[in-house]
C-alpha positions in Angstrom: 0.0 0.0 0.0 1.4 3.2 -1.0 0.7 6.7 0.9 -2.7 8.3 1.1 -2.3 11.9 -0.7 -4.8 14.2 -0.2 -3.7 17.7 -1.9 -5.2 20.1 0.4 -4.3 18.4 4.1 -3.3 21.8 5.2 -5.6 23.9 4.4 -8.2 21.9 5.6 -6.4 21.9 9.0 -6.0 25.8 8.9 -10.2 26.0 8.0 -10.7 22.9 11.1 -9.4 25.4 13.1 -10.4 28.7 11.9 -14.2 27.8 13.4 -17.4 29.5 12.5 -18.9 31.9 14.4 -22.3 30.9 15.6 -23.1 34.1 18.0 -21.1 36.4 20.0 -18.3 34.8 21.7 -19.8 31.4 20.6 -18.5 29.3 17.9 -18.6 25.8 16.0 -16.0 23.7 15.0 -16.2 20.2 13.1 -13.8 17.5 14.2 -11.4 15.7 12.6 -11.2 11.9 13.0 -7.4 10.4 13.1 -8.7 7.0 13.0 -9.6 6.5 16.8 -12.9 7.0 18.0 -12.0 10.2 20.5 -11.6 13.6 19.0 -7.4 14.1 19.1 -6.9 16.1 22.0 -4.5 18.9 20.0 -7.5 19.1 17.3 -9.9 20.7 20.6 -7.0 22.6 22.3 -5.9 24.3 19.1 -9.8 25.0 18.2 -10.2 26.3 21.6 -6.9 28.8 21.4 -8.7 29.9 18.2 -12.1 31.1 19.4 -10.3 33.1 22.3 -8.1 34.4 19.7 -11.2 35.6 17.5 -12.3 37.7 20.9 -8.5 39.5 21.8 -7.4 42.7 20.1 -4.6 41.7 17.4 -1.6 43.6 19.5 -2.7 41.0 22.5 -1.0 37.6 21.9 -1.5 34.1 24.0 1.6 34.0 26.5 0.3 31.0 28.7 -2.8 28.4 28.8 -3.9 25.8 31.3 -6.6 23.4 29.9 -8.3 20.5 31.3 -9.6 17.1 29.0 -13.0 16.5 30.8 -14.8 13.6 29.0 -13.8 11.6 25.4 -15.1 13.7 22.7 -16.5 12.4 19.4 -14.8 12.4 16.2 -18.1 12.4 14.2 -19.8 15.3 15.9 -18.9 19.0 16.0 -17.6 21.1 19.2 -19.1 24.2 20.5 -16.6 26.8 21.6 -18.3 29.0 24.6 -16.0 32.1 25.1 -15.9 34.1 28.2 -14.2 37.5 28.2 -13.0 37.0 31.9 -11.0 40.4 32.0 -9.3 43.3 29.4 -6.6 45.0 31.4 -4.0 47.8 30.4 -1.7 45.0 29.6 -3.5 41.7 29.7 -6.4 40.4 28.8 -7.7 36.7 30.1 -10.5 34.2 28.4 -12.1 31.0 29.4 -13.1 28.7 26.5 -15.2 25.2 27.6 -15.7 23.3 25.0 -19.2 21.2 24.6 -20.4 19.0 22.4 -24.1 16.9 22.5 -24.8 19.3 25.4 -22.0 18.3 27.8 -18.5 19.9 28.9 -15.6 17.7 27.3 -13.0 20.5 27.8 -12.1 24.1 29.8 -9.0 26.1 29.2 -7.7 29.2 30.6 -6.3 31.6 28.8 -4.5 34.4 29.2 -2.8 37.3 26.0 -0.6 40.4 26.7 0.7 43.1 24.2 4.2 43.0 23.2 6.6 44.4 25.8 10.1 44.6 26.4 12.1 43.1 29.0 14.9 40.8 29.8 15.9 37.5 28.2 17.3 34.1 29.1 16.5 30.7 28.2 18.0 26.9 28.3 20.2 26.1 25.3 18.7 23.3 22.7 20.3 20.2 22.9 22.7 18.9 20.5 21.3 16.6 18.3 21.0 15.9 14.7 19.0 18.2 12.5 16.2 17.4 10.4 17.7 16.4 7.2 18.3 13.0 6.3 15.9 11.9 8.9 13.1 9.3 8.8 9.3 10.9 8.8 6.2 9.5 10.8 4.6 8.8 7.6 8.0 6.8 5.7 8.4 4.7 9.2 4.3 3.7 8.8 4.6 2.7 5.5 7.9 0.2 6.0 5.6 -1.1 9.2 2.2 -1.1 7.9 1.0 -4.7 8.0 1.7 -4.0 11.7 -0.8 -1.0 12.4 -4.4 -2.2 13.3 -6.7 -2.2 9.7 -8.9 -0.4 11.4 -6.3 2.8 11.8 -3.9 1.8 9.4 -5.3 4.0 6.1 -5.5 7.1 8.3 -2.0 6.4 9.8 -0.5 6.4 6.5 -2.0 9.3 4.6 -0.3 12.7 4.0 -0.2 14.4 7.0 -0.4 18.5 7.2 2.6 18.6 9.7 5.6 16.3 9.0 7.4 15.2 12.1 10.3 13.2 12.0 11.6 11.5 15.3 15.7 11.9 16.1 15.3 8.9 17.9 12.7 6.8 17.4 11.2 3.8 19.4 10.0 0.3 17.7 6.6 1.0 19.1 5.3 -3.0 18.2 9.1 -3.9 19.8 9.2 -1.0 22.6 12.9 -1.6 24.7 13.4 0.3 27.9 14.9 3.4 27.7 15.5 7.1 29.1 12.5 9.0 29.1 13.2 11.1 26.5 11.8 12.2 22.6 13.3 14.7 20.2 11.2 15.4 17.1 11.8 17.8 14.3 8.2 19.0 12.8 6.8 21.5 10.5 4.0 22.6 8.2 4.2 20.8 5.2 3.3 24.3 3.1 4.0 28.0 3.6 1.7 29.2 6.3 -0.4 32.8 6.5 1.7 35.2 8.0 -1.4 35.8 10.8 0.9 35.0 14.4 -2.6 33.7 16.2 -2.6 31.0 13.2 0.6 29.6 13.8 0.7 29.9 17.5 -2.9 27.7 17.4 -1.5 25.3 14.8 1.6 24.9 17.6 -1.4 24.2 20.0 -2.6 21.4 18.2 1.2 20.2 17.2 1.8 20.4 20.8 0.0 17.1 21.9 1.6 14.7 19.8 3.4 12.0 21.5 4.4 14.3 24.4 2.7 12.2 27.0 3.7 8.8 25.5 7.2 9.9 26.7 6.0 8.5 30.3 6.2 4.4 28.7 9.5 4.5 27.7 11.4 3.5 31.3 8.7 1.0 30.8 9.5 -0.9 27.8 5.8 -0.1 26.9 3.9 1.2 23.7 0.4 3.1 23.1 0.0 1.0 20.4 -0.3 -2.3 22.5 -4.3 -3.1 23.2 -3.5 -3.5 26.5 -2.5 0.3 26.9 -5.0 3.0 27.4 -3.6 6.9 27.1 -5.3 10.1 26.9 -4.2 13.4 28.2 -6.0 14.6 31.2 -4.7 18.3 31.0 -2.1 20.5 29.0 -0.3 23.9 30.2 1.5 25.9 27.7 3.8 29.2 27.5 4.8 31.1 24.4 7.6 33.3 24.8 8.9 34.7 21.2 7.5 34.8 17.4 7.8 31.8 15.3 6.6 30.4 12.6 5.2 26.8 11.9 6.2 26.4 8.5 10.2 26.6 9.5 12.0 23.9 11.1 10.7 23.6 15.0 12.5 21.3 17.4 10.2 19.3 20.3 12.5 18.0 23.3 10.3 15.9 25.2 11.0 14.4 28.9 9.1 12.9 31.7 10.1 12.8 35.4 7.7 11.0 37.0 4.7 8.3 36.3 2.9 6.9 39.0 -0.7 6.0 39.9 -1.9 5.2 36.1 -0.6 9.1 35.1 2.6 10.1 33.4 3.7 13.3 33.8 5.6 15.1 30.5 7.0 18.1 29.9 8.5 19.7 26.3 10.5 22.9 25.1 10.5 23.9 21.2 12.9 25.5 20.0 13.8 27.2 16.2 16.4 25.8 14.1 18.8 29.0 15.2 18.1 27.6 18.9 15.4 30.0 20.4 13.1 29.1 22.9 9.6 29.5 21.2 7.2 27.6 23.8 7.0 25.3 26.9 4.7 22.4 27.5 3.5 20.7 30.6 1.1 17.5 30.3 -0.1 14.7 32.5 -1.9 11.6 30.5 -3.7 8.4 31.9 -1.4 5.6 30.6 -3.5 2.4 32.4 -2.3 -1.4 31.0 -4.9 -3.3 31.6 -3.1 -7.0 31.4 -0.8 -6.0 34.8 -3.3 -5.8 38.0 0.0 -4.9 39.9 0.5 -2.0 37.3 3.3 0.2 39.1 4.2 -2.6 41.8 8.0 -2.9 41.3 
């Protein structure tokens, strides 16, 4: 089986999350199904970033959001976005977003913009490690696997993605090995993006919940594709700190300190190709496995 292609990936993406706008501070977006029967978590977090986006003067730009993943939303229905314009300050300005969909909260998120100000600067260096070229993609390590994926997911897993990630050091997720809990992945748009900075900092939203959690398994010789293995993200914290863009080269170094009581705790910093800090993530996941009943007995 050769890749899906679908010409337009992006774009459709950039319209998933653009929303429509139903009524004042309310808006509706449709859902995009991945092949699971959940909505992907990224796909409500970057729709969410987008409606409160829709509501904030244009010099006022997302600098941090905390969200929480209520209930298991459904890839074949849309979400309504419910925006509350908490506060406008001199400086700041702070939105709640709760998501709903068939008349039930399945997400909340915080949100908070502020206009651009100068100040000092530091950050943590990148880590050395290869660059993107040369590289294996998601998509090229699918295809050389594929009569290993589940038929059920297996078209959906290898068609043309809009964001190309390619892991510097990938696991053997049907063969997992023990190993430091630790990910680096290059990703990027696979087009040139709009030049609108709300646009790429949602799309980094939804980017930002890919295979962070999953992070957590590796000290454990463990997979999310095993049956056994249940994961989901439970909530998500984010900080911007400069401009980026998408469509360039973005580095995601992914750790995770701690797992215990059926949660894994995650954490990422992305970085440009020149080495700025662009964003930090936070993220605790569910990661049951439902064969151990002494899951996390040494």
């Amino acid at each position: 089986m050769s890749v899906c292609v679908e010409d337009n990936v992006l774009e459709e993406l950039i319209k998933l999350l653009k929303l429509e706008k139903i009524e004042e501070n309310i808006f509706r977006g449709q859902s995009q199904d991945l092949g699971y029967r959940s909505v992907y978590g990224g796909q409500v977090l970057g729709q969410a970033l987008s409606a409160a986006c829709q509501t904030v003067p244009k010099d006022r730009r997302i600098h941090s959001l905390h969200a929480y993943f209520l209930r298991m939303g459904d890839a074949r229905k849309p979400i309504v976005y419910d925006v509350d314009c908490i506060r406008d300050g001199k400086s700041f300005t702070t939105r709640r977003v709760v998501a709903i969909q068939k008349g039930r909260a399945v997400f909340s998120m915080s949100a908070s913009f502020q206009v651009d100000e100068p100040g000092f600067e530091h950050q943590d260096a990148p880590p050395s490690v290869p660059g993107p070229e040369g590289l294996e993609s998601d998509i090229e390590f699918a295809l050389r696997h594929q009569d290993k994926i589940p038929a059920a997911i297996r078209e959906k897993i290898i068609c043309r993605r809009p964001i190309e990630m390619r892991p510097v050091n990938p696991i053997k997720p049907f063969a997992p090995e023990k190993r430091e809990p630790v990910r680096y992945t290059w990703f990027k748009t696979i087009d040139r993006m709009p030049d609108d900075p709300a646009v790429h900092r949602y799309l980094l939203a939804y980017a930002s919940d890919f295979g962070l959690v999953v992070t957590a398994l590796y000290p454990h010789g463990h997979s999310y594709w095993e049956p056994s293995m249940q994961v989901a993200s439970l909530d998500h914290a984010m900080w911007f700190h400069r401009d980026f863009r998408i469509d360039d080269w973005l580095l995601y170094v992914m750790k995770s300190p701690n797992a215990c009581k059926a949660r894994g705790l995650a954490s990422g910093r992305i970085y440009t190709r020149d080495g700025r800090l662009i964003a930090s993530v936070v993220q605790e996941g569910l990661i049951r496995y439902h064969d151990d009943p002494h899951q996390g007995i040494p």
